[in-house]
Structures are given as C-alpha cells and as structure tokens.
VORO-594781 format. One record per residue (C-alpha): residue number from 1; residue in one letter; x, y, z. Coordinates in steps of 0.001 Angstrom, whole numbers, plus 500000, padded with zeros to 6 digits. Example, Ala and Ser with C-alpha at 12.3 -4.5 7.8 and 13.67 -1.06 7.14 Angstrom:
DRENTOR  k  r  x  y  z
DRENTOR  1  a  512300  495500  507800
DRENTOR  2  s  513670  498940  507140
//
This chain:
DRENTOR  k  r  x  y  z
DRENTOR  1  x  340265  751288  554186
DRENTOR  2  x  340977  748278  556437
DRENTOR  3  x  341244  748315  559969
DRENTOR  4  x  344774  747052  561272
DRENTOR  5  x  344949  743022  561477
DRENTOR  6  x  345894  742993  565021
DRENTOR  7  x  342741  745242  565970
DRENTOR  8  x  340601  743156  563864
DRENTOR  9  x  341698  740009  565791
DRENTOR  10  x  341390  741892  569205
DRENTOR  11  x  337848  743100  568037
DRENTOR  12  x  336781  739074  567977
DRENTOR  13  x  338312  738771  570999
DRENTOR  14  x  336604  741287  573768
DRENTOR  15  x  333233  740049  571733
DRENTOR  16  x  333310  736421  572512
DRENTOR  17  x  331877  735339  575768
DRENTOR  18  x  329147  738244  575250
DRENTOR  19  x  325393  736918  573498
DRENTOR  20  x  324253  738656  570644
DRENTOR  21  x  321085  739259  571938
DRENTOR  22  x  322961  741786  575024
DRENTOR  23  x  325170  743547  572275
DRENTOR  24  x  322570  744411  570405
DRENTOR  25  x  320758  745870  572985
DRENTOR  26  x  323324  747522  574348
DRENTOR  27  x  324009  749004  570774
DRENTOR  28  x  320034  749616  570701
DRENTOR  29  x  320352  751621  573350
DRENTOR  30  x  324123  753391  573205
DRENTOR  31  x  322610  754405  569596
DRENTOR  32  x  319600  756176  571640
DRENTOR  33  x  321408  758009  574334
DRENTOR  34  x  323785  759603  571699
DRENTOR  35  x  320891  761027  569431
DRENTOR  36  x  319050  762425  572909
DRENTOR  37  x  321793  762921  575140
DRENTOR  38  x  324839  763857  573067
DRENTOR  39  x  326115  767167  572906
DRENTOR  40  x  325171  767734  576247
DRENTOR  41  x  328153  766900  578398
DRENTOR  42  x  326369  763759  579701
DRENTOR  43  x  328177  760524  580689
DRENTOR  44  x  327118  758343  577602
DRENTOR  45  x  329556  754987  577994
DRENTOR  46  x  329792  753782  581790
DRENTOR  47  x  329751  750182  581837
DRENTOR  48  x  332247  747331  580474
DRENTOR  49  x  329448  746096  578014
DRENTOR  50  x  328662  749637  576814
DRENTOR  51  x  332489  750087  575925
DRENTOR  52  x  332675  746934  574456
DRENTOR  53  x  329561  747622  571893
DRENTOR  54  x  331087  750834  571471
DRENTOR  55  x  334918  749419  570362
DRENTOR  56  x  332538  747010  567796
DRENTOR  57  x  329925  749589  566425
DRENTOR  58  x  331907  752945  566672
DRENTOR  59  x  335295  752389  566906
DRENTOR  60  x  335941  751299  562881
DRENTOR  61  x  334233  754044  561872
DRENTOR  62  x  336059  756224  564419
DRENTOR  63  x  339766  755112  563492
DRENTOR  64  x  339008  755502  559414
DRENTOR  65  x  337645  759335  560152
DRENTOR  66  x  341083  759829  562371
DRENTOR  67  x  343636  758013  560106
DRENTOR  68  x  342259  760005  557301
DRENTOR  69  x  342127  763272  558555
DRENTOR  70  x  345752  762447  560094
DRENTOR  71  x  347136  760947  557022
DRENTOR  72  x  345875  764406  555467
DRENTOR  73  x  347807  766734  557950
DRENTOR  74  x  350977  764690  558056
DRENTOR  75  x  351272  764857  554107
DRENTOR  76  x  351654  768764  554710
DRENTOR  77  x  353764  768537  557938
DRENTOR  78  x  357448  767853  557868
DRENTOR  79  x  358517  768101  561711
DRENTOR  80  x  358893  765079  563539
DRENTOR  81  x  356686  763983  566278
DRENTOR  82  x  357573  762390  569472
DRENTOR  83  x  354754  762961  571589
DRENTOR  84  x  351062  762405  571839
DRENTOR  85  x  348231  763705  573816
DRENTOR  86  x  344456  761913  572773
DRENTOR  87  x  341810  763718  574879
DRENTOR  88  x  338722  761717  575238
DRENTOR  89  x  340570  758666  573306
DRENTOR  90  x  337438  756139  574497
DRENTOR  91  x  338566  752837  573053
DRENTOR  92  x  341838  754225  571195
DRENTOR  93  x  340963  754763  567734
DRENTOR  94  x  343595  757487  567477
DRENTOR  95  x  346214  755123  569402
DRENTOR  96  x  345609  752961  566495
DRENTOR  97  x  345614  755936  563604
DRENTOR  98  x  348885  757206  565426
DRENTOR  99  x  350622  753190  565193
DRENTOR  100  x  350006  752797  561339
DRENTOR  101  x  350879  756615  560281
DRENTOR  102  x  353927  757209  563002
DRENTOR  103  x  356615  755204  561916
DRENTOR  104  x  358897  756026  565580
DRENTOR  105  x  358499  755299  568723
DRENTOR  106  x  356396  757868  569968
DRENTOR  107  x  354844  758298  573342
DRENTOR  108  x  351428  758361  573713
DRENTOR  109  x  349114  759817  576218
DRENTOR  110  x  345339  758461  576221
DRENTOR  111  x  342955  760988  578332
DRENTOR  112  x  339971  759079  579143
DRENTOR  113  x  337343  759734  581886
DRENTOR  114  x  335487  756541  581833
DRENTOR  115  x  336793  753658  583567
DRENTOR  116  x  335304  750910  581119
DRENTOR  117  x  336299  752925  577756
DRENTOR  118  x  340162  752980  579470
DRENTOR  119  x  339973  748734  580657
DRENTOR  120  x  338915  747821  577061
DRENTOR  121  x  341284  750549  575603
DRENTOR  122  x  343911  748558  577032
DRENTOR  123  x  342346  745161  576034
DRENTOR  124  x  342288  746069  572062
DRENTOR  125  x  346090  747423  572332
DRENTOR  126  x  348077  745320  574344
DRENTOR  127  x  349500  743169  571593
DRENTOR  128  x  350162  746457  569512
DRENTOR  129  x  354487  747294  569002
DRENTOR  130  x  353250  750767  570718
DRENTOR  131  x  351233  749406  574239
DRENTOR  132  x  354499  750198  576660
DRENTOR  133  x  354598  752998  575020
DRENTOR  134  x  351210  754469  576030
DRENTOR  135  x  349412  755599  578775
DRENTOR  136  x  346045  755616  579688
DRENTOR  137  x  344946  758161  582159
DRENTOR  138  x  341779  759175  583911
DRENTOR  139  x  340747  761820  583932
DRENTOR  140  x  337694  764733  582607
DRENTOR  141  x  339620  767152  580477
DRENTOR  142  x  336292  769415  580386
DRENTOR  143  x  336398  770318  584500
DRENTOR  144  x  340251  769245  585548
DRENTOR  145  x  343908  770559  584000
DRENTOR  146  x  345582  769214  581358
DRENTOR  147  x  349102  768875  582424
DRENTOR  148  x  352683  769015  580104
DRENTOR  149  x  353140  769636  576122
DRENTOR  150  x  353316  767009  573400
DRENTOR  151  x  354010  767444  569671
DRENTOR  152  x  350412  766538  568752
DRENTOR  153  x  346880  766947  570313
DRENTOR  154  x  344599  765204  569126
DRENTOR  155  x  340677  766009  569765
DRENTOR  156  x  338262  763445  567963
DRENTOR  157  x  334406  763014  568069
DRENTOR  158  x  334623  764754  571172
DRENTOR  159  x  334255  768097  571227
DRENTOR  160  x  330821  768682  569270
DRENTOR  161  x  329879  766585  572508
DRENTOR  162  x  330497  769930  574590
DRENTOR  163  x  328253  772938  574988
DRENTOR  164  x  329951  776044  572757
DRENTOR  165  x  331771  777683  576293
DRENTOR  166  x  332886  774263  577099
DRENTOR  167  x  334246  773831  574299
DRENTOR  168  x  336186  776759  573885
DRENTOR  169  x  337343  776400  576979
DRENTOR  170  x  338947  773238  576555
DRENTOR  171  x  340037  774768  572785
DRENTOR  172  x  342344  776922  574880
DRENTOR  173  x  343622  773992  576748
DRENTOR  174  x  344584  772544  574297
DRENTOR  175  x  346480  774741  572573
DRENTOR  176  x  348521  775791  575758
DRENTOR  177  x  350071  772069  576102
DRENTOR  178  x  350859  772073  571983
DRENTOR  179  x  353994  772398  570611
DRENTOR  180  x  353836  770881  567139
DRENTOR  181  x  350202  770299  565246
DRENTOR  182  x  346567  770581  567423
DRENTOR  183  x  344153  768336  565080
DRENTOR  184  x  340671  767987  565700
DRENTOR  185  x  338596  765329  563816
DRENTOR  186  x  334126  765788  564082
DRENTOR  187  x  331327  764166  562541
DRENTOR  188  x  330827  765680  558982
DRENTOR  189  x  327270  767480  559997
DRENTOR  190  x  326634  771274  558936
DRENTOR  191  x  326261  771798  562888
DRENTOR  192  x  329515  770362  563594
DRENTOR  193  x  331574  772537  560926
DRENTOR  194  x  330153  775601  561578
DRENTOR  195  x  331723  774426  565755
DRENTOR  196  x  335042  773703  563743
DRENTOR  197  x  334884  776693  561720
DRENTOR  198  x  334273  779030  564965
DRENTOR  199  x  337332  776894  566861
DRENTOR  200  x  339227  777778  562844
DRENTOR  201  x  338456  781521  563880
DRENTOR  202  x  339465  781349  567327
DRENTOR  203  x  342571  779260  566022
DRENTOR  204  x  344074  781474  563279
DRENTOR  205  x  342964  785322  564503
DRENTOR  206  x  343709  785419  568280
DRENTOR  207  x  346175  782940  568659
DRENTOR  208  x  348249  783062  565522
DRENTOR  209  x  347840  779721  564478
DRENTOR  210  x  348761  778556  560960
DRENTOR  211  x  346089  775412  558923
DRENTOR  212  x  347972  772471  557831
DRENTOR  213  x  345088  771014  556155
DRENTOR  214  x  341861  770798  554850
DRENTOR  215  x  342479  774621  554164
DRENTOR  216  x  345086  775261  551857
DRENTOR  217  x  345125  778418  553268
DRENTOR  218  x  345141  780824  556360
DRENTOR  219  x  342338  782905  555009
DRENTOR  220  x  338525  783462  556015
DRENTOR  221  x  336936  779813  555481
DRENTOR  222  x  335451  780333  551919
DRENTOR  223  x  332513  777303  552193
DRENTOR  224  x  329403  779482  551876
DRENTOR  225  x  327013  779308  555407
DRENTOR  226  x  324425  777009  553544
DRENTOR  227  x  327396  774395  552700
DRENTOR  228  x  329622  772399  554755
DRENTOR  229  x  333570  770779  554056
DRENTOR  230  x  333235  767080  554906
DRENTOR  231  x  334759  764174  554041
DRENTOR  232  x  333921  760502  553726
DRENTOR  233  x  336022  757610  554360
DRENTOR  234  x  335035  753756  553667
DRENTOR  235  x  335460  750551  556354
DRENTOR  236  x  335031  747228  555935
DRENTOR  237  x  332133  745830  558104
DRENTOR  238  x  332649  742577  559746
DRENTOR  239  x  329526  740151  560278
DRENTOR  240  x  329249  740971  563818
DRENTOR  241  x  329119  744247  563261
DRENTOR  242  x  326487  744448  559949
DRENTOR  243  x  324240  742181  562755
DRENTOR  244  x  324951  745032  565465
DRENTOR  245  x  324171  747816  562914
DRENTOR  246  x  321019  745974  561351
DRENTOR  247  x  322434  746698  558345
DRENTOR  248  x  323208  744837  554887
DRENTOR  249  x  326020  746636  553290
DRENTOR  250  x  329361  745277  553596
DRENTOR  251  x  330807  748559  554580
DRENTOR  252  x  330201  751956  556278
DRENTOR  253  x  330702  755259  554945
DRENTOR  254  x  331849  757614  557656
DRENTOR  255  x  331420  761628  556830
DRENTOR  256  x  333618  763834  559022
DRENTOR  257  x  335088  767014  559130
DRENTOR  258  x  338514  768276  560875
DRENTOR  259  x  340911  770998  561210
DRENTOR  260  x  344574  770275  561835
DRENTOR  261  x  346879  773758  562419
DRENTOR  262  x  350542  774432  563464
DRENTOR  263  x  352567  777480  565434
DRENTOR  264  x  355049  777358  562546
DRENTOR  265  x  353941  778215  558918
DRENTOR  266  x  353460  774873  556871
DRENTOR  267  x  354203  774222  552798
DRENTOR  268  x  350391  774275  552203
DRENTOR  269  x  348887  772577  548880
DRENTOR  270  x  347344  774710  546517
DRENTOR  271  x  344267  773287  546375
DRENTOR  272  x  341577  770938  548042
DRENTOR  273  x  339513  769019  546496
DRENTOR  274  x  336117  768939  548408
DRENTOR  275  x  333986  767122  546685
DRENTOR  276  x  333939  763915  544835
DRENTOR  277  x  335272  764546  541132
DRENTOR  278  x  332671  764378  538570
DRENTOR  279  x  334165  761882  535565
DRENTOR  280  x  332610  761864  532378
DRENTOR  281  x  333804  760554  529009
DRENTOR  282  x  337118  762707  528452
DRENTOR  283  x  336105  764672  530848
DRENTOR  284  x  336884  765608  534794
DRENTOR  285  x  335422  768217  536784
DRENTOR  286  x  337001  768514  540581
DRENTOR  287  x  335691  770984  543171
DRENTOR  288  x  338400  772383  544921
DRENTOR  289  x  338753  774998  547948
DRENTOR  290  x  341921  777688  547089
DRENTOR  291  x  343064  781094  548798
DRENTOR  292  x  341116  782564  545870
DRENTOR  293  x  337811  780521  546726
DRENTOR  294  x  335972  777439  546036
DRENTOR  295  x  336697  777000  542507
DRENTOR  296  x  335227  773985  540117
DRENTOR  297  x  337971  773337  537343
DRENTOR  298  x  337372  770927  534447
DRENTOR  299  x  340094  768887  532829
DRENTOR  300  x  340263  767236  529591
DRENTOR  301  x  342296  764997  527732
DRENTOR  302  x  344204  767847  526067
DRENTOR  303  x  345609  769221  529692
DRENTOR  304  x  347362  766427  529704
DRENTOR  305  x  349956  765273  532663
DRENTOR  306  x  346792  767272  534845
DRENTOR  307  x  344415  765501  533252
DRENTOR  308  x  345930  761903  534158
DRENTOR  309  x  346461  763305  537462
DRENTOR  310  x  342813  764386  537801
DRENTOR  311  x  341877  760654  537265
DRENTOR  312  x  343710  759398  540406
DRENTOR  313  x  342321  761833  542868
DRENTOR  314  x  339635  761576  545221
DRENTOR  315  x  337778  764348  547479
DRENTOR  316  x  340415  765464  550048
DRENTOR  317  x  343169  764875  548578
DRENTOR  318  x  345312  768052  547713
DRENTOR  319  x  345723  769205  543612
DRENTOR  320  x  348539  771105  542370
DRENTOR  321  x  346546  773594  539672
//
C-alpha cells in the first residue's frame, strides 16, 4: 500500500531543516514513553519535534491500518457520508484515509488535544483538495464534551491508550454524536481485541448497534479467548524512515484490529477471511469467521469459479461461500 504522493512530498518537507541525529533521538525516546507510559492517559507527544518524528515513524503505519480497516467498512456500507468527526486525529492519518476513500466533499472535523500534533496536522494537509474543508480543533475528548453529530466517527490508535472506564466513557460519547457508521481502528495485540471486543458487547447488546465489518455478523464474537482477529497491512518505508526505525526492510507490516458498526442494519458478507490463505499445489485453504463460527474451508481446482476466486483473496477480505 502506498502512502498518497502529496503526503509523501509533505513528509520530506516538515523533515528538512531537522538533523538526523535529533530525530532519532526523539524517535529513541517517543518509542520509550509509549511502551512505559501508554495506556495510561499520559500526555505522550508535546513538542513540535516530537510531532514531527511522530508524522515520520508512526503516521505511515497509522494511515495503512485506517485506510484498510475503512476501505473494509465502506465495501459493506451503502449510505453516503457527509460528515466527519476524528477524535485524537494526531497528525491526520484518518484525514488522509478519509481523502483517498471519500470521493465528495465531505467535512471533516480533527479532535486533537496537543498543540504540536494539530500545527504539523495542518502542515502535512494544506496542499490536500480537502484542507478548507477541515477543521482542526483542540480539545481532550477524554475530560471535555464532544459537541454535534457527523455521519462517521472515527476512533484510531487511541482508545487502548485509555484506562477501561475511560474508555467506555468516551465509547458512549461517541456514539451519542453518530448518525451513520462509529469505526474504531487498534493495534492488532490480544490485549487490545479483547478492549474492542468488550466496546463490540457494549456496542451491539445495550445500544442496538448493528457490525458492518470485520464481523459478518451481529452474533457473540466467535474468536476463542486464547486467539485474537487482526489484520496486517504493508507500507512502503522511505530511507528516512528505515534510518529512524533502525531497521533494514523496505517496508513495515502493521497488525491492527477494528470494529466498524451502524444504527441501520447493513448487507453483511458471508464470510471473513481471518487469516492468511494457506496455497498449496491445487489446493487453498482460507480461515474464515461466519454466523455459524470460525470455519477453515478448502478449495480445489474442481470447485471451480470458488476456487479461482479463492486465489485472489487475502486475509480480510470478505468470501461469498
């Protein structure tokens, strides 16, 4: 998956005039307070340079886990959206999802509480069709209210960040200023689902919401306790950001999870696949979540037209069995 060409150039941009030698060490140490501090509710990104290292390390990563999950939901969602909200959008990666997906002219609404993540926020999408179209407001959507009702929420890689009554808390929020889809995009950790599968519960019993994907179905999540549904999406990795990373491979492979749901009853696929197909000689094998379970169904060259099918697909995409 490649990042948009405009991001990529505006990428370059915010990192020139800043040494290596500082955005490394600022990545160094962002990388630190996340694994100690995260989760907590602690303020993680304060500084210009912080969001800066932040748009190159995380961001990529960020806005292939959002488009996908997004690009997911919209394939099972036929209502048109005109209206954004982005809690916690830090350096936009959904603003970006939400420009290559959206085809209209929707509004968008960027909650941020940090300063810096909102000035280079702005930076990265000013030359983007949808900047005067946006805006970026400050504000902690955790301790103040969250104001009108758009025809998508969005929630990514910020919630797991909350403690559990925090979180449902702001769940709740949420959901009062939806009208259309609420879709909320995690790291793919076990720790993480079993948050999304609790916010699933909360989602679908007391507040009669309906899944629009990954579930292809409004029935008790059927992933056993010792498994988790993730996904995994692929990004290019520029040279800066392979130096940043100390790492060699030319690209990163982000896991996440997500949940996307509606107030009106969606044409939901049949099937999920949720786990990378197993090819062999003549010979496919695809893991799939159904309202009957999580099934593993093999297909051979005598199935035929399901059989060339089964060659093209890839886990999360939806199957017709």
């Amino acid at each position: 998956m490649e990042l948009p060409n405009i991001l990529r150039i505006e990428l370059d941009k915010i990192a020139e005039g800043n040494k290596l030698s500082r955005l490394k060490e600022t990545s160094d140490s962002l990388t630190d307070r996340y694994k100690n501090d995260g989760g907590k509710g602690k303020r993680l990104v304060t500084t210009e340079i912080d969001a800066i290292t932040y748009a190159l390390v995380r961001m990529p990563a960020t806005y292939g886990a959002v488009y996908s999950a997004l690009k997911y939901t919209l394939e099972n969602f036929s209502g048109h959206i005109e209206s954004v909200l982005d809690i916690g959008a830090g350096t936009g990666a959904c603003f970006w999802a939400i420009s290559e997906l959206i085809d209209n002219k929707v509004n968008i609404n960027c909650l941020e509480r940090e300063e810096a993540m909102i000035k280079v926020g702005k930076k990265l999408s000013i030359n983007n069709p949808l900047y005067n179209n946006t805006s970026w407001i400050k504000k902690d959507f955790v301790s103040e209210n969250i104001v009108g009702h758009y025809d998508l929420v969005i929630a990514s890689y910020s919630l797991n960040e909350l403690s559990e009554m925090d979180r449902t808390k702001v769940v709740k929020k949420l959901l009062e200023v939806t009208n259309k889809l609420l879709v909320v995009v995690e790291p793919g950790t076990p720790l993480v689902f079993n948050q999304l599968r609790q916010i699933r519960t909360m989602l679908i019993g007391d507040n009669n919401m309906y899944v629009i994907a990954p579930c292809p179905h409004n029935c008790e999540c059927k992933i056993s306790q010792d498994d988790w549904c993730h996904f995994t999406c692929r990004v290019p990795r520029s040279k800066l950001h392979r130096l940043l990373k100390g790492a060699e491979a030319p690209y990163e492979d982000e896991k996440f999870s997500y949940l996307a749901v509606s107030k009106e009853n969606p044409h939901q696929s049949i099937a999920r696949i949720i786990r990378h197909p197993l090819i062999e000689p003549g010979r496919i094998a695809l893991k799939m979540c159904t309202e009957d379970g999580i099934i593993t169904k093999v297909y051979t060259k005598k199935d035929g037209k399901f059989f060339k099918f089964a060659r093209k697909v890839n886990c999360g995409d939806s199957f017709n069995i």
